[in-house]
Structure formats: structure tokens, C-alpha cells
VEXRO-980827 format. One line per 5 residues: their letters; for each residue y, x, z of N, C-alpha, C. Coordinates in steps of 0.05 Angstrom, whole numbers, plus 5000, padded with zeros to 4 digits. Layout:
BEGIN
a) Y:X:Z:Y:X:Z:Y:X:Z; ...
end
This chain:
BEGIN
xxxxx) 5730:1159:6948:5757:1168:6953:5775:1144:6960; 5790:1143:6981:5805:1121:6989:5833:1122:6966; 5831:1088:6957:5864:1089:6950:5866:1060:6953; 5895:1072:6967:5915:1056:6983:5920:1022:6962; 5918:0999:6973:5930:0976:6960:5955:0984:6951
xxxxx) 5980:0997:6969:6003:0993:6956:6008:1019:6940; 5986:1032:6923:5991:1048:6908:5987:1041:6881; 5987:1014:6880:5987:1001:6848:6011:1001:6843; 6015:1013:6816:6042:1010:6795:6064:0985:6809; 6061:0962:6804:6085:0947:6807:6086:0941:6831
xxxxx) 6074:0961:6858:6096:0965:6889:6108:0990:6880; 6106:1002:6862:6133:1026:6860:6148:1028:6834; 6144:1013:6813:6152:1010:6782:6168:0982:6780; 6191:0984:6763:6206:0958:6768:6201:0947:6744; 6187:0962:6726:6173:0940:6693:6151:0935:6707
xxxxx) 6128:0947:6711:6107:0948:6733:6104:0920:6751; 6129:0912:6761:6130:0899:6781:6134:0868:6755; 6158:0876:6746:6160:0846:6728:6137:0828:6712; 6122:0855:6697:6094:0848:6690:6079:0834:6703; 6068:0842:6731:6061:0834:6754:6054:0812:6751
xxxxx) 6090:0802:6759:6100:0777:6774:6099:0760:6745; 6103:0762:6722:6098:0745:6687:6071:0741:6694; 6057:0750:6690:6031:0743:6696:6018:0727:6712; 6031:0718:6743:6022:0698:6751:6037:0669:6756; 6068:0684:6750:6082:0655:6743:6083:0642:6708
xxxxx) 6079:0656:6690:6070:0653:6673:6052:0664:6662; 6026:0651:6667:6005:0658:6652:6002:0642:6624; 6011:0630:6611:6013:0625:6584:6034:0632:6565; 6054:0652:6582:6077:0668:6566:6101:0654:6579; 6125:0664:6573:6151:0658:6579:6156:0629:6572
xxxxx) 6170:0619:6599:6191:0601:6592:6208:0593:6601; 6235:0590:6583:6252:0584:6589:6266:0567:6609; 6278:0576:6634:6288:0561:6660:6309:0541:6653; 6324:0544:6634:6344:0534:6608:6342:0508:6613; 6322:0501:6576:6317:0485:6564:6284:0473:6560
xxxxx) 6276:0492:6575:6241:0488:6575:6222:0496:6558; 6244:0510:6533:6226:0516:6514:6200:0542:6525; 6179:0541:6510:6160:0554:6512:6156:0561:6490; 6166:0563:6470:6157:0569:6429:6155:0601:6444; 6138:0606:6433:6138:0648:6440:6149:0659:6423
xxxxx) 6156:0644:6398:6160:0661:6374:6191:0652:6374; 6205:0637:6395:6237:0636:6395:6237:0648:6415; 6227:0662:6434:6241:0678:6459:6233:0698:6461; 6246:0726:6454:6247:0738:6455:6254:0762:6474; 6242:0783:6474:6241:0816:6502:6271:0822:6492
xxxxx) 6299:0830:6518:6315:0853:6509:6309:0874:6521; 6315:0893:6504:6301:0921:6504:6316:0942:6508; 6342:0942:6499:6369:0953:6495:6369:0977:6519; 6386:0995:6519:6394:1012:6537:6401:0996:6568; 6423:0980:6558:6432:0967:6581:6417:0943:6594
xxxxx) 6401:0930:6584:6377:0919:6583:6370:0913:6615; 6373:0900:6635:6353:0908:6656:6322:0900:6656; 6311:0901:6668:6284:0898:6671:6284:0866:6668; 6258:0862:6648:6252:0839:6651:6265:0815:6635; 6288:0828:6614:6303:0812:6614:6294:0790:6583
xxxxx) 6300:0773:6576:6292:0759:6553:6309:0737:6547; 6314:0726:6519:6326:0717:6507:6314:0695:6489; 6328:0659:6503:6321:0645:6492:6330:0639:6464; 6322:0635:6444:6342:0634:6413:6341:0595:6407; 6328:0585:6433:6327:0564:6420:6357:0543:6439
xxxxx) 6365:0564:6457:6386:0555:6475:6406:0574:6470; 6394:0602:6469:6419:0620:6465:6421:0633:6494; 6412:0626:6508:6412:0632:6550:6396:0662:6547; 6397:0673:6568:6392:0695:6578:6369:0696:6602; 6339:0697:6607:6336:0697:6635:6307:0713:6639
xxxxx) 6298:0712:6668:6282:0726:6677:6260:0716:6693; 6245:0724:6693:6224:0705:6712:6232:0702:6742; 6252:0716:6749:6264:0718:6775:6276:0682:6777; 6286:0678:6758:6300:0643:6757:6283:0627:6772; 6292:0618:6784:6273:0578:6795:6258:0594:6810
xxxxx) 6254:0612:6828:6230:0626:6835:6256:0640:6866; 6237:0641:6881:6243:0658:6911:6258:0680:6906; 6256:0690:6890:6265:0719:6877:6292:0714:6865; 6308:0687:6857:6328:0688:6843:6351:0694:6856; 6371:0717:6851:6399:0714:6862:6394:0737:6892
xxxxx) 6367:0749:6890:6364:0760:6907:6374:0807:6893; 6383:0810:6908:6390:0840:6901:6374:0860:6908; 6349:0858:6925:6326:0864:6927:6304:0876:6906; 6306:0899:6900:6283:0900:6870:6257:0892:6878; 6250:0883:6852:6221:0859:6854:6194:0878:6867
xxxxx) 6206:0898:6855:6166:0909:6873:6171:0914:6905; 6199:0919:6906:6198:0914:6945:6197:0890:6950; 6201:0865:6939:6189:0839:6938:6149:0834:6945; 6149:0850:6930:6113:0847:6927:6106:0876:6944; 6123:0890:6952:6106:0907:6979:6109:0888:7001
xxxxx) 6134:0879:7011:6138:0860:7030:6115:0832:7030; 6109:0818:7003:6095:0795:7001:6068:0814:7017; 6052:0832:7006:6032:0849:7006:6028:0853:7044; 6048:0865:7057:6048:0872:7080:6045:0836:7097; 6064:0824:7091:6059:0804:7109:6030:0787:7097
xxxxx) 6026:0785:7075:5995:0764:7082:5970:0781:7093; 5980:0807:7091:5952:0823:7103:5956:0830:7128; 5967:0827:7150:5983:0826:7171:5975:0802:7194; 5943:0802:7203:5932:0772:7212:5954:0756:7235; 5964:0776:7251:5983:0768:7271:6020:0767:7262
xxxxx) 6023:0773:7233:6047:0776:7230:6057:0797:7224; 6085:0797:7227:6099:0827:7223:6138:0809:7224; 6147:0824:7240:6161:0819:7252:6180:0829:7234; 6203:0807:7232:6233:0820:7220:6242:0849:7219; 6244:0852:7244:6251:0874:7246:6241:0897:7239
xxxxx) 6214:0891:7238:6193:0917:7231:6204:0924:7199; 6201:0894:7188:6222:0897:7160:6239:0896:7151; 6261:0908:7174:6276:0910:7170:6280:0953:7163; 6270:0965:7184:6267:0989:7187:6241:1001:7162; 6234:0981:7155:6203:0986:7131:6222:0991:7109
xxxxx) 6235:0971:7106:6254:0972:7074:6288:0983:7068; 6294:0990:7099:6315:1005:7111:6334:0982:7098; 6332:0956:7105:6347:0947:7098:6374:0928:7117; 6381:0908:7106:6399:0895:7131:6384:0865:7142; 6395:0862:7171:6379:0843:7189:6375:0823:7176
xxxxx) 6392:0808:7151:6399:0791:7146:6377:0791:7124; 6381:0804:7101:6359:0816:7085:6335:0809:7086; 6320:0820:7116:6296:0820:7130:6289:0792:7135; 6312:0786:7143:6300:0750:7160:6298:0727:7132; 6323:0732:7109:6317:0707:7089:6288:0713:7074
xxxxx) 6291:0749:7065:6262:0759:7056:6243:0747:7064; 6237:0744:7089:6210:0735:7100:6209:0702:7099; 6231:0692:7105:6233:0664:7111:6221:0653:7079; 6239:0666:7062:6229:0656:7030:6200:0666:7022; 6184:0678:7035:6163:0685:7033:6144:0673:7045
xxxxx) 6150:0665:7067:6139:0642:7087:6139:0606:7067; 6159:0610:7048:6169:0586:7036:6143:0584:7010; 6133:0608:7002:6115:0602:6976:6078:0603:6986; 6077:0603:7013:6053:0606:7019:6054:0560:7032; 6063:0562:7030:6054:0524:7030:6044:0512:7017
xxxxx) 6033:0493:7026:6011:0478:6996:6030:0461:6982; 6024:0454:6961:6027:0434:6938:6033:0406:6954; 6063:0395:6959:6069:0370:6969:6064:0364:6998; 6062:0396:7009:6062:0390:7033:6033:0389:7047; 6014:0383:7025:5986:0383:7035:5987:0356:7037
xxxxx) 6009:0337:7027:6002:0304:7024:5988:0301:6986; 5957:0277:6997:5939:0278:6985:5920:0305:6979; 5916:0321:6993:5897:0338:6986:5891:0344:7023; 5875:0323:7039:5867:0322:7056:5842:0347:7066; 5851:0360:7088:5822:0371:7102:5797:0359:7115
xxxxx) 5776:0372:7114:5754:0364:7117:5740:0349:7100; 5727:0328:7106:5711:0315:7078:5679:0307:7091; 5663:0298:7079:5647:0291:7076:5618:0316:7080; 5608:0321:7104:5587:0335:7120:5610:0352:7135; 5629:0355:7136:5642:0375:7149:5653:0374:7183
xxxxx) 5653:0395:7187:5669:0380:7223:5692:0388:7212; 5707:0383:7228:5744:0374:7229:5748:0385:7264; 5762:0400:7270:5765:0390:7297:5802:0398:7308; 5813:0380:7323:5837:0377:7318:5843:0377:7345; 5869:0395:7359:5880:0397:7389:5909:0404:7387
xxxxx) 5920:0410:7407:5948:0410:7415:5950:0429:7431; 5972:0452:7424:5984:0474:7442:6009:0474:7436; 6025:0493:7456:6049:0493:7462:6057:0518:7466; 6076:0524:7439:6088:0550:7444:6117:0554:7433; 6122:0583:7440:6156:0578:7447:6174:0564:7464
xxxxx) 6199:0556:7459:6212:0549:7480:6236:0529:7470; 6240:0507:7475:6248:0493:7466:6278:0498:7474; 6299:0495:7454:6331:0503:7463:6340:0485:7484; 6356:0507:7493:6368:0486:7514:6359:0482:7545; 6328:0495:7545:6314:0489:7568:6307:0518:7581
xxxxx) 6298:0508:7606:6289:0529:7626:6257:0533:7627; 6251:0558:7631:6218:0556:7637:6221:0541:7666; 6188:0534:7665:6189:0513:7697:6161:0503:7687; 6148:0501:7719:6120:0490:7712:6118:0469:7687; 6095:0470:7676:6082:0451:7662:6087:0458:7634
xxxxx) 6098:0438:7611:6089:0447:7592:6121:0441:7573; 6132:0423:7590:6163:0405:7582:6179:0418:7564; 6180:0449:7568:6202:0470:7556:6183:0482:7531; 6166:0477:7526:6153:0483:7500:6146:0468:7482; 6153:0478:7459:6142:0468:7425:6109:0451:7424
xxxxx) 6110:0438:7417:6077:0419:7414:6073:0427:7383; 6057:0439:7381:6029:0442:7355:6009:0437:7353; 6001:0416:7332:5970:0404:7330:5969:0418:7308; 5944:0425:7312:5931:0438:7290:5906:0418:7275; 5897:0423:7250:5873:0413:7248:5856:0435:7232
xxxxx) 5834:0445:7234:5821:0464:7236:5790:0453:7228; 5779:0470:7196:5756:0456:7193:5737:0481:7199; 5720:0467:7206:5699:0491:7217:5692:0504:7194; 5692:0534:7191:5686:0561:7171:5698:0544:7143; 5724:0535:7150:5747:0526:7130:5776:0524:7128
xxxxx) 5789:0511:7122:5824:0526:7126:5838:0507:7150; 5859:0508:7153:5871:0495:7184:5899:0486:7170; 5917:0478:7179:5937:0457:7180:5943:0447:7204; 5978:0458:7209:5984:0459:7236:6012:0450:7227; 6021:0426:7246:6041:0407:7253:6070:0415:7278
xxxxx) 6095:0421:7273:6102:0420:7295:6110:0388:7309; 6094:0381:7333:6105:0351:7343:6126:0355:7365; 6158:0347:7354:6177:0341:7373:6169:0328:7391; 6159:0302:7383:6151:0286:7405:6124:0283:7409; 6116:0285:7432:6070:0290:7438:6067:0266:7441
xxxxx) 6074:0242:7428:6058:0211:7425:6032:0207:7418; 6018:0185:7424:5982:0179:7407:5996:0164:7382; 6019:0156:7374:6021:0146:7347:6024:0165:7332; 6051:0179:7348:6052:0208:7324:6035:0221:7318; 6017:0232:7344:5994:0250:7329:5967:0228:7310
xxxxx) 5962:0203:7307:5953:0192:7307:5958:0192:7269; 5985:0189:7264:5999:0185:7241:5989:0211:7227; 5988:0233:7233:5992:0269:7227:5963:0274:7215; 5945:0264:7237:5915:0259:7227:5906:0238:7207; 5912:0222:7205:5908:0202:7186:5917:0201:7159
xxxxx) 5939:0227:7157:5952:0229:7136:5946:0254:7118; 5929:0273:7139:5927:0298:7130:5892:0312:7134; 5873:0289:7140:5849:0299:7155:5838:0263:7143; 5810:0285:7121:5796:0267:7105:5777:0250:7127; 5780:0223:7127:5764:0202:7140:5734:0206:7138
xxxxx) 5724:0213:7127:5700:0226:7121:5688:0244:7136; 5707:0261:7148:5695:0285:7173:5687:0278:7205; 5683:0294:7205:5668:0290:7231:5689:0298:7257; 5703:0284:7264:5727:0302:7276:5716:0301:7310; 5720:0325:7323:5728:0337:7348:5743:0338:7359
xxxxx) 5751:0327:7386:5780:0334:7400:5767:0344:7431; 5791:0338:7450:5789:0338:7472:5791:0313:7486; 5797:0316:7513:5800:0294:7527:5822:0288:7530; 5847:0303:7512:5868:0291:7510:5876:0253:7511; 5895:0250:7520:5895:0221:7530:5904:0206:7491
xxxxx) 5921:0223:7492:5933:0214:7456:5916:0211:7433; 5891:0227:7444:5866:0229:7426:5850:0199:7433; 5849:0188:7457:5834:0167:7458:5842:0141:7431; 5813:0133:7420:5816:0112:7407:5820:0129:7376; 5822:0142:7366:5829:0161:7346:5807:0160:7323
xxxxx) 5770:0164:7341:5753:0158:7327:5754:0139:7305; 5763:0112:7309:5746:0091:7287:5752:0094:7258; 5770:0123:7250:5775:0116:7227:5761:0147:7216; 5744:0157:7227:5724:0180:7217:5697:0174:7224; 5678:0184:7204:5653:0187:7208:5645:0188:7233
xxxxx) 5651:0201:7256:5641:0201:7279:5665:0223:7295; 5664:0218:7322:5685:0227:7335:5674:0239:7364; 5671:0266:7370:5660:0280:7393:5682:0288:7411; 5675:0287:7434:5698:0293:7455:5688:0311:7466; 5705:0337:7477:5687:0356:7490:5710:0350:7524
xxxxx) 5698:0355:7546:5713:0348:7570:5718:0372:7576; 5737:0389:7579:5759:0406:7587:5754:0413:7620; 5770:0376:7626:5767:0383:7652:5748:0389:7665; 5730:0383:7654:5697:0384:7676:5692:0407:7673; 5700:0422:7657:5690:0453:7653:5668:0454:7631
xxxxx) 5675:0435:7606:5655:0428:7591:5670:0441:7568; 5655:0463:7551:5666:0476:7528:5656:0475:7503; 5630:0466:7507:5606:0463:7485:5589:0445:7489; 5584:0429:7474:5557:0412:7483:5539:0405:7454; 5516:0410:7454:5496:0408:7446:5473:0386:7441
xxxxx) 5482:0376:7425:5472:0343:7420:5448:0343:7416; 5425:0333:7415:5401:0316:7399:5397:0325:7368; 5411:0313:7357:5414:0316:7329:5418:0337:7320; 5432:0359:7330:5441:0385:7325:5462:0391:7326; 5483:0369:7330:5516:0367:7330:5518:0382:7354
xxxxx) 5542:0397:7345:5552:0410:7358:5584:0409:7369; 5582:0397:7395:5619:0384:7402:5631:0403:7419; 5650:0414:7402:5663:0431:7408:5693:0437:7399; 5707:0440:7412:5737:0448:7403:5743:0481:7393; 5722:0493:7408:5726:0529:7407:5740:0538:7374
xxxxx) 5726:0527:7345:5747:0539:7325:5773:0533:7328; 5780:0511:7335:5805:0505:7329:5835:0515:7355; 5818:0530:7386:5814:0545:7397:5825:0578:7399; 5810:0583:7377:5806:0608:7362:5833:0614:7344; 5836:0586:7330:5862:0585:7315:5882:0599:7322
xxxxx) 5880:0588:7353:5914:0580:7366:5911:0608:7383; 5893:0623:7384:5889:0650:7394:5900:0671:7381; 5902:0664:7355:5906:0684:7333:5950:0678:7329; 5954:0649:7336:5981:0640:7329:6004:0648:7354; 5990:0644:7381:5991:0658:7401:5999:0686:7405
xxxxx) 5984:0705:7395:5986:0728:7393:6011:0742:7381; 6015:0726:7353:6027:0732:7337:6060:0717:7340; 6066:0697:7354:6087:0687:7368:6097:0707:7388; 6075:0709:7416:6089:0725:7429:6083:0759:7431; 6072:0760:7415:6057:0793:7412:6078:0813:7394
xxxxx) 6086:0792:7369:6099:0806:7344:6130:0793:7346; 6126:0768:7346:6160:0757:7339:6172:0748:7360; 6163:0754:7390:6174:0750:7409:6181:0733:7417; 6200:0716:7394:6210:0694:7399:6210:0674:7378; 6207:0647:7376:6201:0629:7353:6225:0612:7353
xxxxx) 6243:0605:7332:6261:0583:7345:6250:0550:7336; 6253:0531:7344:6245:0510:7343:6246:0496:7317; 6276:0506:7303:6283:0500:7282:6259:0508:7249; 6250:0529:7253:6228:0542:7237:6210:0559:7241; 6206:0544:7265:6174:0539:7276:6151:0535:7248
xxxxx) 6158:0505:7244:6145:0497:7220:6140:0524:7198; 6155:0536:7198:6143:0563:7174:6135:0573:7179; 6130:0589:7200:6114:0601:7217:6083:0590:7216; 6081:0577:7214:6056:0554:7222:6037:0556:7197; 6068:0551:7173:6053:0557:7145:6043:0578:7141
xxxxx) 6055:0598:7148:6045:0628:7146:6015:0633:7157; 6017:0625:7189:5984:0630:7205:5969:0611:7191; 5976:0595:7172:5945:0563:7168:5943:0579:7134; 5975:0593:7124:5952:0604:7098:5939:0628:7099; 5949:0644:7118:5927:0676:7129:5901:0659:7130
xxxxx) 5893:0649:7157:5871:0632:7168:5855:0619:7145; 5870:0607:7124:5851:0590:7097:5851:0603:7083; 5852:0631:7081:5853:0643:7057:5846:0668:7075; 5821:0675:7091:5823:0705:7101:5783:0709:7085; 5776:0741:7096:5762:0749:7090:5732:0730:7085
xxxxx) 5726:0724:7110:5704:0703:7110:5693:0683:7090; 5721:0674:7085:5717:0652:7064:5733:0668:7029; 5721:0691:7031:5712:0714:6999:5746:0713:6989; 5767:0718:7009:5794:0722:6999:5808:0744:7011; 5802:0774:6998:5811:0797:7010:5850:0793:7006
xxxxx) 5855:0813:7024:5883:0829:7026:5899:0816:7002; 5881:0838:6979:5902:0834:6946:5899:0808:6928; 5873:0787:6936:5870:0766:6930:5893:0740:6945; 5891:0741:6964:5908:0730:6979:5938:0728:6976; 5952:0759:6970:5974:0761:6951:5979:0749:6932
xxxxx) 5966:0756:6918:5965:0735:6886:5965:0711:6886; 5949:0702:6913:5943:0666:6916:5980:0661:6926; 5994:0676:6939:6021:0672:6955:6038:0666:6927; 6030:0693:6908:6055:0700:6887:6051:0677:6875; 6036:0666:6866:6025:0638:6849:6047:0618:6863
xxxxx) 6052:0617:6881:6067:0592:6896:6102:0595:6893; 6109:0618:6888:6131:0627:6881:6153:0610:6863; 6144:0602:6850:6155:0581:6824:6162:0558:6843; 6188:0560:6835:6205:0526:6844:6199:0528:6871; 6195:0550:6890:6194:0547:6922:6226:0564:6929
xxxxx) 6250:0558:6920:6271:0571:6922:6283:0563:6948; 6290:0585:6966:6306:0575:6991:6329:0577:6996; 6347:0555:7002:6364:0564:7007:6369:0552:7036; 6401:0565:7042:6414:0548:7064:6439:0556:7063; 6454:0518:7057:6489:0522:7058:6498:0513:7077
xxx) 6531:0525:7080:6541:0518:7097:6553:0488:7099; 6546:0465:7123:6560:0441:7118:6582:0450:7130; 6600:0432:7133:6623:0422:7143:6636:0399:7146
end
């Protein structure tokens, strides 16, 4: 008998949902956003009539708070399990899902829709940016290229490539990817992006990109596949296999979902976007991380990923 993912308790229960969400931002019990305390036996559940969900009481500060604090969820008027249907719909969603779609999903307002997602886009990033916890490694291929999508403000379409966004991706074969937006398409910059984020140890792949020349000496070995010649695959001696096609594949899937679903990307947060397709992509079926797994890996990130944006002047 089929039953539905979003027919678990906390996408329609607002204790349901708090539970949930305690559980993976605190898995060793409550604590206090305050003062830090963690004593379990000073913070206490209110229960009261007027009570809202979730609510608890530090005795060692005297403060008031919720797991909603320090977390994506704070200050938001949104109830939490439409939080976690929305988290739910977009990581299972390979191409996306468009503002607007959730906007008319949660009958809510435009504005609503766009920080919702943006702060959701904000807790699927890695730990520091993904500085020191390098891709690839040691037996692995790596293989790393450059596409161009969207449209850069200000400009006109017109041959070539001038009026579009530059994205390098790096992409480990039957492993997770990490994708860069480059303002500027330099061999230092991209040169810098790889060296910083792509373990020396791998076996990296490019093209015949000109910015790629010279890139090898600081990896295990470095294969070029020629583009221009009409060269897509090549088949070594040894068994190596030089090829760009996963990383290829990537930008097939990022593609789609740019101009298929969101129509339009702005330059400015691009970059989140990016995070979104590299944690679908490192975290999909293949590599043993279903739908509701994948969620949970998002909700985990939640803590201290708070977004905002003020007005300067």
C-alpha cells in the first residue's frame, strides 16, 4: 500500500513538527540560545494553555526560547511543519522548484516564497564553506570544467559567451560536486578555486580549456580530453579513463533547472543556487541517500545558518 512521504505527523502537526526539528538540532536535549546552558534538569517544557508550541524555560537565565532561535526558522511567522513540507519538496525536486510554484503550494506571499527558499538554500551548504574538507582524494577521478549560465545585469544577449555567469564546477566521479560562481574566467582564479577546494591527490580531468593549461603539477595526474577535435572519451592503456562527461552531466541537470524551472537566475545569488544543485547531486539516490534521508541531512544544517538581509543606507 503506498504512503505518501508528506503524510508523516510533523508535515501536518505543529508539536509533531517541533519534535521533529528537537531531534535533529538537538540531539542531546535542549539548549539554551541565552546563556548556553544545557543542565536538562534547569530547563524546563511550558505546557500552559497559552503555551505555544515548543516553548521552554531556561531557570538558569530565567529566558524563554525555542528551537526556532539561532536557526533559519527564527522570527519567521510561517508554522514549522510548512517549514519541513517546503524543506521536503525542494531537496526531492532534482531540477528545483520554483518560487512561485511555492508560492501557490503554501498560498502564501511572493516575498514569503522567495526568503523561504533562499533560507533553505542557506542550510544545505557545507561546514566553512567546504574550506578544508577538500573533494576527491586519493584513487579517485576529480574532473573539473566551466559553463555559463544566466545573464549577467546590465548586458545584452549577443554571440559568444560575454553576457553570461561563469561556473566551474568540480565533480567527483560516482561522488559529490562543488560548483563556484567565477565573476572573472582567469587561469589564476580558477587555478586558486581548485587548489583550495579539490584534494591534490586526485586524479583530475579537464578540457582543453586554455585556463586549465599547466593546472596538472599539483595532482596526481592530469588528463585532457580535446573538445575541439571531437574528442569526448578516450581510453588509455592502463584503463584510465579521460573524460569530462560526469561533470558534463552535472551542468545538464543545473541547466535544466535554471532555465526549465527558475527561468531566470540573478547574478547576485547565483551562488545559492549552486549550493542547492551540488547538495541534491552529493546527496542523491546512487550514493544510498533517499528523498527523506536527504531532508534530515538539510534539517541538520539549520543551526546558526540564519539569513538575513538589511537595509544599508
Amino acid at each position: 500500500m503506498a504512503k505518501p512521504v508528506l503524510s508523516a505527523a510533523h508535515f501536518h502537526n505543529e508539536e509533531a513538527a517541533f519534535a521533529f526539528v528537537e531531534a535533529h538540532l538537538w540531539p542531546e536535549g535542549p539548549v539554551c540560545p541565552h546563556c548556553g546552558n544545557c543542565e536538562q534538569k534547569s530547563i524546563g517544557r511550558l505546557t500552559g494553555k497559552s503555551s505555544r508550541a515548543g516553548l521552554r524555560k531556561c531557570y538558569a537565565c530565567r529566558k524563554q526560547f525555542t528551537v526556532r532561535i539561532g536557526s533559519i526558522f527564527e522570527d519567521s511567522h510561517l508554522p514549522l511543519h510548512l517549514w519541513l513540507q517546503a524543506i521536503q519538496l525542494i531537496v526531492a525536486s532534482k531540477k528545483g522548484i520554483s518560487t512561485r510554484q511555492i508560492q501557490r503550494t503554501f498560498n502564501c506571499s511572493m516575498k514569503t516564497a522567495w526568503f523561504l527558499t533562499h533560507r533553505i538554500r542557506e542550510i544545505m551548504k557545507p561546514a566553512n564553506d567546504g574550506i578544508g574538507s577538500p573533494v576527491g582524494g586519493e584513487g579517485k577521478t576529480l574532473e573539473a570544467d566551466l559553463s555559463f549560465v544566466g545573464r549577467k545585469p546590465g548586458t545584452k544577449v549577443r554571440v559568444g559567451q560575454g553576457h553570461l555567469n561563469a561556473v566551474l564546477s568540480l565533480v567527483e566521479r560516482d561522488g559529490t560536486a562543488r560548483s563556484f560562481h567565477v565573476p572573472n574566467v582567469r587561469a589564476n582564479t580558477l587555478h586558486a578555486i581548485i587548489d583550495s577546494h579539490a584534494s591534490p591527490k586526485s586524479d583530475l580531468m579537464t578540457d582543453e580549456e586554455n585556463s586549465f593549461i599547466g593546472i596538472g603539477w599539483n595532482f596526481a595526474s592530469h588528463g585532457t580530453v580535446k573538445h575541439g577535435a571531437d574528442e569526448y572519451v578516450r581510453y588509455e592503456g592502463n584503463g584510465r579513463v579521460v573524460s569530462t562527461n560526469t561533470v558534463e552531466g552535472f551542468f545538464s541537470i543545473l541547466k535544466r533547472g535554471v532555465y526549465g524551472v527558475f527561468q531566470h537566475v540573478s547574478e547576485a545569488h547565483l551562488h545559492r543556487y549552486l549550493t542547492e544543485f551540488d547538495f541534491r547531486y552529493s546527496n542523491r539516490e546512487k550514493l544510498g541517500v533517499n528523498d527523506t534521508a536527504r531532508a534530515s541531512l538539510a534539517l541538520k544544517g539549520a543551526k546558526g545558518r540564519r539569513l538575513t538581509y538589511e537595509t544599508t543606507h
